[in-house]
C-alpha positions in Angstrom: 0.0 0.0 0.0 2.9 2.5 1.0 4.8 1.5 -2.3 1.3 2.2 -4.1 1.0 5.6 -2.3 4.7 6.2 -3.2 4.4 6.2 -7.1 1.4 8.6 -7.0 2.9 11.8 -7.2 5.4 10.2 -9.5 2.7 9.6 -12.1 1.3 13.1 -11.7 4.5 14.3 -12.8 4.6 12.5 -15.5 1.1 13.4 -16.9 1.7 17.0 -16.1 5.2 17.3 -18.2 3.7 15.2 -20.8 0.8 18.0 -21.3 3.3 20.9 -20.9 5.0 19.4 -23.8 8.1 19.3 -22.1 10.6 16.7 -24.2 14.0 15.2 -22.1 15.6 14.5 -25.7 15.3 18.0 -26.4 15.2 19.9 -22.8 19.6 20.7 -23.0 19.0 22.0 -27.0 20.2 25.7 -28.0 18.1 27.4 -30.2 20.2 30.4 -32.3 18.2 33.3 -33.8 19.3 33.9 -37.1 18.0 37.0 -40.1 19.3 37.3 -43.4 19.5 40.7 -45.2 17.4 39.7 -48.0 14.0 38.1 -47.8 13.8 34.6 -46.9 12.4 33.7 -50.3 15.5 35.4 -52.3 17.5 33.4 -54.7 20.3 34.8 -52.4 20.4 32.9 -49.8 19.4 29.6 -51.3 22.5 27.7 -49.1 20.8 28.8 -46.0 18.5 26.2 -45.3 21.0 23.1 -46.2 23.3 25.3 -43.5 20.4 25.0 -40.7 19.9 21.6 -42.2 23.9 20.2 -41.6 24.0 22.4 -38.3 21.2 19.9 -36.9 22.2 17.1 -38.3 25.6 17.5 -37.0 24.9 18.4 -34.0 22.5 15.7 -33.2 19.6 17.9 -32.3 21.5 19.5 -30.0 21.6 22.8 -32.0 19.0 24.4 -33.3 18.9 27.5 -36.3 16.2 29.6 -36.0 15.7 32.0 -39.2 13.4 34.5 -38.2 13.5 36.3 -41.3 14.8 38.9 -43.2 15.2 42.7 -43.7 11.6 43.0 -42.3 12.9 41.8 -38.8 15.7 44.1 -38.9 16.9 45.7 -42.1 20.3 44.4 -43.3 22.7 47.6 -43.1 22.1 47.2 -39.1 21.9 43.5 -38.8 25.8 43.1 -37.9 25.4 46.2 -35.3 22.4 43.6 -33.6 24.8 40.9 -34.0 27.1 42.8 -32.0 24.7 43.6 -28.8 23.5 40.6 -29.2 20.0 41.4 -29.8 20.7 38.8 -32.8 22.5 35.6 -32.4 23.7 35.8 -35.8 23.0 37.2 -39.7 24.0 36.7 -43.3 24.6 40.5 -44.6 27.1 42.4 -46.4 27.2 45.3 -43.8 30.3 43.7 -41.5 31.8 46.0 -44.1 30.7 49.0 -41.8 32.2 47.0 -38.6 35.3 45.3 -39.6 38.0 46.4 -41.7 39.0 43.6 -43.1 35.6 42.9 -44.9 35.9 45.7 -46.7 38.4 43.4 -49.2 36.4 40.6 -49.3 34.6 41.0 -52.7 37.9 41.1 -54.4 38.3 37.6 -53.8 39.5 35.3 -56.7 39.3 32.1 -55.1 36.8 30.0 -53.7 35.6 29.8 -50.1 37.4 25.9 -50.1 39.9 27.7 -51.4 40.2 30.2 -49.0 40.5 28.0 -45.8 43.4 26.4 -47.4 45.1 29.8 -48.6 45.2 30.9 -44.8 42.7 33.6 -45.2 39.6 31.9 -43.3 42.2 32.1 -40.3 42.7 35.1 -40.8 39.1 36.8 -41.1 38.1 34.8 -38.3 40.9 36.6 -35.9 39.6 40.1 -38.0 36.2 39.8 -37.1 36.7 38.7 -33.7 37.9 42.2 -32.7 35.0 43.6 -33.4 33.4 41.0 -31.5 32.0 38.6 -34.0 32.3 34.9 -34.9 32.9 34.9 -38.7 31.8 31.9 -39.7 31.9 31.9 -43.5 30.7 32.8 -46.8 27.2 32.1 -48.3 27.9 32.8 -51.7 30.4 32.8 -54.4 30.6 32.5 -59.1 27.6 34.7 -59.0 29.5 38.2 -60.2 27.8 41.7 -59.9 26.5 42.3 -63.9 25.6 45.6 -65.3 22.3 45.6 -66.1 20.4 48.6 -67.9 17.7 49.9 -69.9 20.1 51.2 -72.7 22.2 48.7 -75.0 25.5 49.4 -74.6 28.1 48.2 -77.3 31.4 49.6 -75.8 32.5 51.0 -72.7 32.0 54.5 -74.0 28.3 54.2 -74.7 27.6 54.1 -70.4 28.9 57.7 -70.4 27.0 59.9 -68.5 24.2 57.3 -67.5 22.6 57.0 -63.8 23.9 54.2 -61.9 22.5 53.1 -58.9 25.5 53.5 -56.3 27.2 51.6 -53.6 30.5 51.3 -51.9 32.0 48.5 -54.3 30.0 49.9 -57.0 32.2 53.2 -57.4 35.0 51.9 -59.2 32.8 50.3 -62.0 30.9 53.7 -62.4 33.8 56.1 -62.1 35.4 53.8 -65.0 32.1 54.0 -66.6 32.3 57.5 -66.7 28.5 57.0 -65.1 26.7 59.3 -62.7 26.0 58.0 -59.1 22.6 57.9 -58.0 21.9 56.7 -54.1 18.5 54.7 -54.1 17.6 52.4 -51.6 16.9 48.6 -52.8 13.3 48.9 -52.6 12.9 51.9 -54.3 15.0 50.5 -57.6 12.5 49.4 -59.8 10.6 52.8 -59.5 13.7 54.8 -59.6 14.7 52.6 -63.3 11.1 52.8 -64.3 11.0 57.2 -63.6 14.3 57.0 -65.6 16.3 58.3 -62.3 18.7 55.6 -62.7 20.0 53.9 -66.0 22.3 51.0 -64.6 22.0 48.5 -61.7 25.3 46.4 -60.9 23.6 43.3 -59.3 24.1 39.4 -59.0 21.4 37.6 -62.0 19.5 36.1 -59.4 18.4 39.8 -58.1 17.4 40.8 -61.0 15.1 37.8 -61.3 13.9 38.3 -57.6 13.6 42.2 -58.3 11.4 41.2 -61.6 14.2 43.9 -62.5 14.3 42.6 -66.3 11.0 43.8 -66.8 12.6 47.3 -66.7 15.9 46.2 -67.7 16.7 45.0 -71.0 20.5 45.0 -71.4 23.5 42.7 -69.6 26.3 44.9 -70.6 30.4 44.2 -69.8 32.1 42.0 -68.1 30.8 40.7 -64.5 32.8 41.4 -61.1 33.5 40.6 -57.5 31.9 37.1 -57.9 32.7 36.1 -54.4 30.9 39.3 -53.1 31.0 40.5 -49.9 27.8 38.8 -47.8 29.4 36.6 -45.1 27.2 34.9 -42.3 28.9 35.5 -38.7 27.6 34.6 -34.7 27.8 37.1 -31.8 31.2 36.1 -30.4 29.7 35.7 -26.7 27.2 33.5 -27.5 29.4 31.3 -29.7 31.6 31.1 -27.1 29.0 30.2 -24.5 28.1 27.3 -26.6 29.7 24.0 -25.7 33.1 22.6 -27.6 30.7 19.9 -29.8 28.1 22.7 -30.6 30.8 25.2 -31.9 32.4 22.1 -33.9 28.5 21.2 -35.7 28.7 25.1 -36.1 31.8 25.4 -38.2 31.8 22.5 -40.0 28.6 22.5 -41.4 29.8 26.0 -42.8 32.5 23.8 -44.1 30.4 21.4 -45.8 27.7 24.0 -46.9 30.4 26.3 -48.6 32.0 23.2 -50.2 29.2 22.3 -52.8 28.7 26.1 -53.1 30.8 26.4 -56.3 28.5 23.8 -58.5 25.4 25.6 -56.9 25.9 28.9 -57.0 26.8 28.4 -60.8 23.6 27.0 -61.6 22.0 29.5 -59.7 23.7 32.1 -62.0 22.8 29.9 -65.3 19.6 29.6 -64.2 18.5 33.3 -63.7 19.7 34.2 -66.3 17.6 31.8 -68.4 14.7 33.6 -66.8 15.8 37.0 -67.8 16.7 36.0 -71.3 12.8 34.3 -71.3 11.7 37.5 -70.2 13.2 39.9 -73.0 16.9 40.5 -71.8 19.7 40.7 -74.2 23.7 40.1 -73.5 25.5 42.9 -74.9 29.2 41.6 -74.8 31.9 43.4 -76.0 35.2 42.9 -77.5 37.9 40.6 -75.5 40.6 43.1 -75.4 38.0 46.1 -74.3 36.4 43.5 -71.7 39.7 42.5 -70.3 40.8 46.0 -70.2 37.8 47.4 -68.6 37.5 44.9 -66.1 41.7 45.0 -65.5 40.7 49.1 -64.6 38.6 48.5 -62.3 40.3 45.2 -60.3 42.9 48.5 -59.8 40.6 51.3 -58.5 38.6 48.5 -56.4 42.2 47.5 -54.7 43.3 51.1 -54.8 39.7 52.1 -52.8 40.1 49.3 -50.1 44.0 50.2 -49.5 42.5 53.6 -48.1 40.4 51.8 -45.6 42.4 49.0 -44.2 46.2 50.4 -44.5 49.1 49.0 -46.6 49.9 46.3 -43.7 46.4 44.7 -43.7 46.2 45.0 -47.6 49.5 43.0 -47.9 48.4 40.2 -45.1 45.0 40.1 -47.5 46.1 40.1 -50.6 48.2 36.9 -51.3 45.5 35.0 -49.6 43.0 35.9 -51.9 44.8 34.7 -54.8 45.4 38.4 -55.6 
């Protein structure tokens, strides 16, 4: 009777966890809060969900990505400064450019994120990024080059002279080569500002313009593309990585590993893809002549490396450099 009485309160415990929803298997997991500077649908950030995918998987259940969303949660210029008080746990965006010297190079990358771990310079952006207190954890992207899209055909370089292109930090060399006019419009005021005739050019990866239904205003790929590993990079707050435990951080960075290594054959088909779409939809490839192409492009590999020796210093530039395949 006593052993009876005994397992009473032992089996209202039971009922009462197992209508709270409370799970042992899954009581110890740590859930990360992750937004992305584009929408969740964009073409983008098609790698992210095999990431969250390889970080479960790899860490058993034991780790947990949580994409919130996008821009609409917090828009991308200021997701790295949430990153850093920690009102994020992490974000994909291209803004650790405002934060961390070192990504300001980044997009001049000739190699491949693989390729990059082995050259030394995944070492060294993780120690970069780490003084401004963030976890770099690795590139989401890479073969998908900024192309200059625009409303006018453009046969030669000459021919972009004096058109409105819509601006951006890594965007000035390419315009001031150009011989274009800068225009500042934010992202979601590009299609209006192309279809009012304010702007003229758009430098953007294919798979924007497809997301952007930017081809429906834009009817000309002109040039040569550039800065195919571009500059949006995926990083943790650094106290919260480190207050994960030793097999969490491993599932972390290694399915970044993984997820980066089959981003070469993916990201290439992205590119293929999109621009199948745009080509369905009306848009013409206005290529020019080897020599000019090489040459154009040449001018502005210089001015880009020219631009970002003014921001990080000749020491940093040199460290960079080699490791980028530069």
């Amino acid at each position: 009777m006593k052993r009876a009485k005994a397992l009473v309160p032992g089996l209202i415990l039971a009922v009462l966890l197992a209508f709270s929803g409370w799970n042992p298997a899954t009581a110890d997991t740590v859930t990360l809060k992750l937004a992305t500077y584009d929408p969740k649908t964009a073409v983008t950030l098609s790698a992210i969900p095999k990431f969250i995918e390889l970080v479960a998987e790899r860490s058993k259940g034991k780790l947990k990505i949580d994409w919130i969303g996008g821009p609409e949660i917090t828009p991308g210029r200021k997701q790295p400064a949430a990153v850093q008080k920690g009102v994020l746990d992490m974000s994909v965006a291209w803004a650790y450019v405002l934060h961390v010297k070192a990504a300001q190079a980044m997009h001049l990358s000739s190699l491949t994120p693989p390729e990059e771990r082995k050259s030394g310079l995944y070492d060294l952006l993780v120690e970069e990024f780490a003084k401004s207190g963030f976890r770099y954890l690795g590139r989401t992207t890479t073969a998908t080059p900024y192309v200059l899209v625009s409303t006018k055909k453009a046969e030669k370089p000459e021919d972009l002279n004096g058109l409105g292109f819509r601006t951006s930090g890594i965007y000035e060399p390419i315009i001031e080569r150009a011989g274009g006019r800068k225009v500042r419009v934010a992202s979601p005021e590009v299609y209006s500002a192309l279809q009012r005739g304010l702007i003229d050019v758009r430098p953007a990866p294919m798979g924007t313009v497809v997301d952007g239904k930017l081809y429906e205003v834009l009817k000309y790929w002109v040039g040569p593309g550039f800065f195919p590993a571009q500059n949006t990079v995926l990083c943790v707050n650094l106290k919260k990585f480190n207050s994960l435990s030793a097999d969490n951080q491993k599932a972390l960075v290694d399915a970044m590993a993984e997820m980066e290594n089959g981003l070469l054959n993916a990201k290439t088909k992205e590119f293929a893809d999109a621009w199948a779409v745009a080509q369905k939809n009306g848009m013409v490839r206005n290529e020019w002549p080897k020599d000019v192409t090489d040459s154009f492009y040449s001018d502005v590999m210089k001015k880009s490396w020219e631009r970002v020796e003014k921001g990080l210093g000749k020491e940093l530039i040199a460290k960079m450099k080699p490791l980028m395949g530069g």
